[in-house]
C-alpha positions as CSV (number, residue, x, y, z in Angstrom):
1,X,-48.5,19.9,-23.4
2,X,-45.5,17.7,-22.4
3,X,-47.7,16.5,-19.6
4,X,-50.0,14.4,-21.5
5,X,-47.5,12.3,-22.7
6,X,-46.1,11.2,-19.6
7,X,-49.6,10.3,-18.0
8,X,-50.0,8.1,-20.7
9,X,-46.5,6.7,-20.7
10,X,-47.3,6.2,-16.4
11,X,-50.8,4.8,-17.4
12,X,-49.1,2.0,-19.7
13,X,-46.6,0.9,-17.4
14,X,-49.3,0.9,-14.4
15,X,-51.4,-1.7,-16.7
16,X,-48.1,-3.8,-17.2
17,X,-47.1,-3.6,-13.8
18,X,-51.0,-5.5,-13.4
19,X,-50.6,-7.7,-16.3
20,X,-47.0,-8.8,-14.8
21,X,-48.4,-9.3,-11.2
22,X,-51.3,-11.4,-13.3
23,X,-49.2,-13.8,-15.1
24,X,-47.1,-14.0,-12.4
25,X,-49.7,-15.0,-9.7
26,X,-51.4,-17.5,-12.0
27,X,-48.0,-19.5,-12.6
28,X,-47.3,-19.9,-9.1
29,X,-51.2,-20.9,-9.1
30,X,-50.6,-23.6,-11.7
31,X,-46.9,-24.4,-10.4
32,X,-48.8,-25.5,-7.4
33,X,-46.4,-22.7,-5.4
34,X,-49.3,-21.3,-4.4
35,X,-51.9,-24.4,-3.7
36,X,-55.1,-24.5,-2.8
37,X,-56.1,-23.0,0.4
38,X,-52.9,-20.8,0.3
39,X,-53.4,-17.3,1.9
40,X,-52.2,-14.2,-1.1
41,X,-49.9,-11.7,0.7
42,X,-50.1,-8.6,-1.4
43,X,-47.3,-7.4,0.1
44,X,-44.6,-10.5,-0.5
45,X,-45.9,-10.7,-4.6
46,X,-45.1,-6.9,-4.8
47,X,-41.9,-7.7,-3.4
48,X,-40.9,-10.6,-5.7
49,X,-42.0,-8.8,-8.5
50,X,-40.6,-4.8,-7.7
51,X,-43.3,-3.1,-7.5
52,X,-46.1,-1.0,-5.9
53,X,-49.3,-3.2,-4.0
54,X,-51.5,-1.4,-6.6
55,X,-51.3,-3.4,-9.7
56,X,-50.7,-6.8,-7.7
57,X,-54.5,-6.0,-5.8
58,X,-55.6,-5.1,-9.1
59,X,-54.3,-8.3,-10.8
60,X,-55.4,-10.5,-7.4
61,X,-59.1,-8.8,-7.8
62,X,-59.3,-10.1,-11.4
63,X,-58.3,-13.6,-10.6
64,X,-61.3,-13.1,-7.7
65,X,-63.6,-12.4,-10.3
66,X,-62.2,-15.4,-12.4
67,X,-62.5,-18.2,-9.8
68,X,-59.1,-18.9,-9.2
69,X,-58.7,-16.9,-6.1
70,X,-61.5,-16.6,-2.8
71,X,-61.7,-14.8,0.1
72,X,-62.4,-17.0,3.4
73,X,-64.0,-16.9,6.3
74,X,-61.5,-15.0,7.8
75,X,-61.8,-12.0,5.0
76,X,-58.5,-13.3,3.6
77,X,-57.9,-14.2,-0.1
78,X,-57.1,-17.5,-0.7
79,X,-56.3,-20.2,-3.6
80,X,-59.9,-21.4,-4.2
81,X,-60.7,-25.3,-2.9
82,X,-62.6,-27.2,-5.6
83,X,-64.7,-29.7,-4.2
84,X,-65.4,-33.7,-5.2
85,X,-69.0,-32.1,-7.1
86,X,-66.8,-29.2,-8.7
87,X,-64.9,-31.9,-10.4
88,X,-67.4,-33.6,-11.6
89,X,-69.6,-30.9,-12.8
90,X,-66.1,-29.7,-14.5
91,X,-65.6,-33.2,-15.9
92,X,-69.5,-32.7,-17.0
93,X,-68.9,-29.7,-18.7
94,X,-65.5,-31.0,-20.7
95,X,-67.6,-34.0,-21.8
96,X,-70.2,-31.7,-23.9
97,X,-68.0,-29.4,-25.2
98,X,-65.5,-32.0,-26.3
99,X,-68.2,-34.8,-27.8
100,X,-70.1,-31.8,-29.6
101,X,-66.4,-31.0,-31.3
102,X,-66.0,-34.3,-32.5
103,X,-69.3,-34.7,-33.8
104,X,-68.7,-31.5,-35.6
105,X,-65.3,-32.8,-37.0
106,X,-66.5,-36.2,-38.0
107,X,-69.3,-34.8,-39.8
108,X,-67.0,-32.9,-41.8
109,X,-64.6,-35.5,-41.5
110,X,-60.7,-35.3,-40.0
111,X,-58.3,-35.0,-43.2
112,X,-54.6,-33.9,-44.2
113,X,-52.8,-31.9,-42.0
114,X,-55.2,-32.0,-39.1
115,X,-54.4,-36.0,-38.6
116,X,-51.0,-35.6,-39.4
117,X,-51.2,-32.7,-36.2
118,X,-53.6,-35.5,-33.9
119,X,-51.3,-37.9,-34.7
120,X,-47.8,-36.4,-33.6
121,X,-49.0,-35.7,-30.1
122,X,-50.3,-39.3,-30.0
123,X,-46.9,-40.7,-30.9
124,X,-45.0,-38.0,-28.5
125,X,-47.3,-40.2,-26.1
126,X,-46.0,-44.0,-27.9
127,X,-42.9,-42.5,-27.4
128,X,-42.8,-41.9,-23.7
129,X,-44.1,-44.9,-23.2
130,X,-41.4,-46.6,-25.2
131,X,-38.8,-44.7,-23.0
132,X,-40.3,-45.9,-20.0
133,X,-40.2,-49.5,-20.6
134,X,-36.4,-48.9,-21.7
135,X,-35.4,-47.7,-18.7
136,X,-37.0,-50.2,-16.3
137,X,-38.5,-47.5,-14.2
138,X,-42.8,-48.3,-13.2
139,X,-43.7,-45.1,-13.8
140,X,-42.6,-41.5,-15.2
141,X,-40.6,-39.5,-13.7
142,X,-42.2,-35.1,-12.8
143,X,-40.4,-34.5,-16.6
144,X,-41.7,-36.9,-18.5
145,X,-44.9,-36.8,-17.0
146,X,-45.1,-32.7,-17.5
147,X,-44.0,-34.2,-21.0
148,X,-47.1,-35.9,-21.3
149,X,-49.7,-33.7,-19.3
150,X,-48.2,-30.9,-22.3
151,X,-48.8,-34.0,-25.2
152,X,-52.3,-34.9,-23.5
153,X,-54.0,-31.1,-22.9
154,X,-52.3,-30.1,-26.6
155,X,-54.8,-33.3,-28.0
156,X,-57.2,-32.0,-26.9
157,X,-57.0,-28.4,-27.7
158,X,-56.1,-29.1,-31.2
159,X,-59.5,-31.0,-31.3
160,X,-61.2,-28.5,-30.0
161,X,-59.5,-25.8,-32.5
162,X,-60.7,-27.8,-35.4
163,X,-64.3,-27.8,-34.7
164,X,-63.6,-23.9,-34.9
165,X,-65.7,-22.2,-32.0
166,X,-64.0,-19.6,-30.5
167,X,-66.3,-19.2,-27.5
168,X,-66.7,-23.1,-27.3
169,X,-62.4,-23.3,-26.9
170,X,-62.1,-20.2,-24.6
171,X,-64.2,-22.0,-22.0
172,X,-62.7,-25.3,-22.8
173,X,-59.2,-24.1,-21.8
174,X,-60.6,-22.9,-18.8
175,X,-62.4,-26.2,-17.7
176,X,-59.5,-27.9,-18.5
177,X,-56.9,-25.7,-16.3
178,X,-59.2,-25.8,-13.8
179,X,-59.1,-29.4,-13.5
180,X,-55.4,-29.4,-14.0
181,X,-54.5,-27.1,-11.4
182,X,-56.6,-28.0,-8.5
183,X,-56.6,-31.4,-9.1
184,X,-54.6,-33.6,-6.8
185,X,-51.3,-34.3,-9.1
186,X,-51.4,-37.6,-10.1
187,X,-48.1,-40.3,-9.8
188,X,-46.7,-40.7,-13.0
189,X,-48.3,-43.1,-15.4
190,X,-47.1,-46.5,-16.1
191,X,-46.9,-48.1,-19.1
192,X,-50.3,-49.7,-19.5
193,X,-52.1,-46.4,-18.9
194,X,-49.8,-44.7,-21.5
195,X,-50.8,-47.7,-23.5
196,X,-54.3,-47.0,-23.2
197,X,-54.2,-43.1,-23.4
198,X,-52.4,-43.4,-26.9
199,X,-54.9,-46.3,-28.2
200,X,-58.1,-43.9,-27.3
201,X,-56.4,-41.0,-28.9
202,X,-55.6,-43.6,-32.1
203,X,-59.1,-44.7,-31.9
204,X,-60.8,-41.3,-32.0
205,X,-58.3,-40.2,-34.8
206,X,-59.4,-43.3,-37.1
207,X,-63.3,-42.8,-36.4
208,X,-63.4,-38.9,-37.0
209,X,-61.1,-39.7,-40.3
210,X,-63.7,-41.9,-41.2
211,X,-66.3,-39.4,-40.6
212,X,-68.2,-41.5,-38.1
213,X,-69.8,-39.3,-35.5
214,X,-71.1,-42.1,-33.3
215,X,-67.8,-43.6,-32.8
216,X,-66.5,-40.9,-32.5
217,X,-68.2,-39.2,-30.0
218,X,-68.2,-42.2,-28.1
219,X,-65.0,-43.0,-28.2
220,X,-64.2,-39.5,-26.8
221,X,-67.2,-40.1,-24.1
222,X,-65.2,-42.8,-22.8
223,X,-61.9,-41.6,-22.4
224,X,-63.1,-38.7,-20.7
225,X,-65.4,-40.4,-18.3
226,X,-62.2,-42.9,-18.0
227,X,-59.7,-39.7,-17.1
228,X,-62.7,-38.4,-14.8
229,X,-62.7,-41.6,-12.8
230,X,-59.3,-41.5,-11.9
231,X,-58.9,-38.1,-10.7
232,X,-61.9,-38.9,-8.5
233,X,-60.3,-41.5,-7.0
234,X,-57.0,-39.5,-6.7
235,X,-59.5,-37.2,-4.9
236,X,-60.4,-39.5,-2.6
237,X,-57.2,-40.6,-1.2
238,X,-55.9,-36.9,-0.8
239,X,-59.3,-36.8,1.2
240,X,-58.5,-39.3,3.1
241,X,-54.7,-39.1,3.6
242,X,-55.7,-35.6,5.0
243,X,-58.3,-36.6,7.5
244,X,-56.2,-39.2,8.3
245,X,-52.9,-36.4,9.0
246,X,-55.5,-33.8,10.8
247,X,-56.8,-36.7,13.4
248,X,-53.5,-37.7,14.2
249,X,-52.3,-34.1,15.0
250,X,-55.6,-33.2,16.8
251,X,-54.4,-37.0,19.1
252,X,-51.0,-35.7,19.6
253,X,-52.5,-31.8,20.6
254,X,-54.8,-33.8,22.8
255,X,-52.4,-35.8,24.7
256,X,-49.9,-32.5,24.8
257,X,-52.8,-30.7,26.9
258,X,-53.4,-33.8,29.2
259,X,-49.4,-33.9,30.1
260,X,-49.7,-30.7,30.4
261,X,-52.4,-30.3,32.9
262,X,-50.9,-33.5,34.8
263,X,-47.8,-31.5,35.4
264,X,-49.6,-28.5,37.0
């Protein structure tokens, strides 16, 4: 009889043990710590975390099953690569589930403490960019600009709360963390983009309070396809900064092996 107990007590600390080596894994995922293409050693995470390879394989094949981690040609688990089309089908995917919100809001129409919610994260936004101008700088700084990533995704999310689908906002935040995450981190903005971000979220505020559903949906259309654009081009630098990087070592390997072959 005092058995059972103790199975159970081993059987709820195996599934923390998994839930810690989850959470733990995903972070250093959206830390960038681990970034894309990065091999996962089981046997290093159950290190830093103190504890047995079982619950850190466990945890590693959930994230396989959620996207977030792949196995390569090799056999090895990596940090899944999200290509220029995965952004864009992700960006496709944000668009309809964020203009069917709004429509849903402005039919009902934004009131009382949902603007006054909407419109603190807009002015967190004013704010920053009032800062910046202040202190001279061009851009933000990795703070302010986690600042307003945190001010930005929290809009959103509130938007997409209001509209009130469950299923609708689960695969929301995934799209958007997605995006986050693998997307090559942007420079900080300056202050006309923080200018523009806080006039769009302004916009959208005064057309779903006024319970105008093509405004609104069109002003949120925009400022997606507007956010889309620039990651794509961010994409395309990283692209080619890196092909840039991997045919300058593949010169320097090339000359190494005619220097060497001259000296034999």
């Amino acid at each position: 009889m005092p058995k059972q107990p103790k199975k159970k007590s081993r059987k709820r600390n195996q599934i923390s043990a998994r839930e810690r080596a989850y959470v733990y894994i995903q972070r250093k995922i959206a830390g960038r710590e681990l970034p894309a293409g990065k091999a996962i050693s089981e046997v290093a995470l159950a290190t830093d975390l103190g504890i047995s390879r079982t619950p850190v394989h466990e945890a590693i094949r959930q994230l396989l099953g959620e996207g977030l981690l792949e196995e390569d040609s090799n056999g090895s688990t990596v940090v899944v690569r999200l290509s220029r089309q995965d952004f864009v089908e992700l960006y496709e995917l944000r668009s309809v589930l964020e203009e069917h919100a709004v429509s849903k809001i402005a039919k009902n129409r934004l009131e009382g403490k949902d603007i006054e919610r909407l419109q603190a994260l807009t002015s967190e936004i004013k704010a920053l960019r009032s800062d910046l101008v202040k202190s001279g700088e061009k851009a933000l700084g990795d703070t302010q600009m986690r600042r307003f990533e945190m001010a930005d995704i929290s809009f959103h999310t509130v938007l997409m709360s209001i509209a009130g689908n469950a299923a609708a906002l689960k695969v929301f935040n995934q799209v958007r963390y997605l995006i986050r995450v693998f997307a090559a981190r942007h420079a900080g903005h300056n202050a006309e983009a923080l200018a523009r971000v806080h006039n769009e979220h302004s916009g959208l505020i005064r057309a779903l309070a006024d319970g105008d559903v093509k405004k609104s949906t069109q002003a949120i259309s925009e400022h997606i396809q507007t956010s889309q654009r620039e990651r794509l081009e961010e994409y395309s630098y990283w692209e080619r900064e890196a092909l840039v990087r991997d045919q300058i070592q593949d010169f320097f390997h090339e000359r190494d092996g005619e220097e060497t072959t001259g000296e034999l």
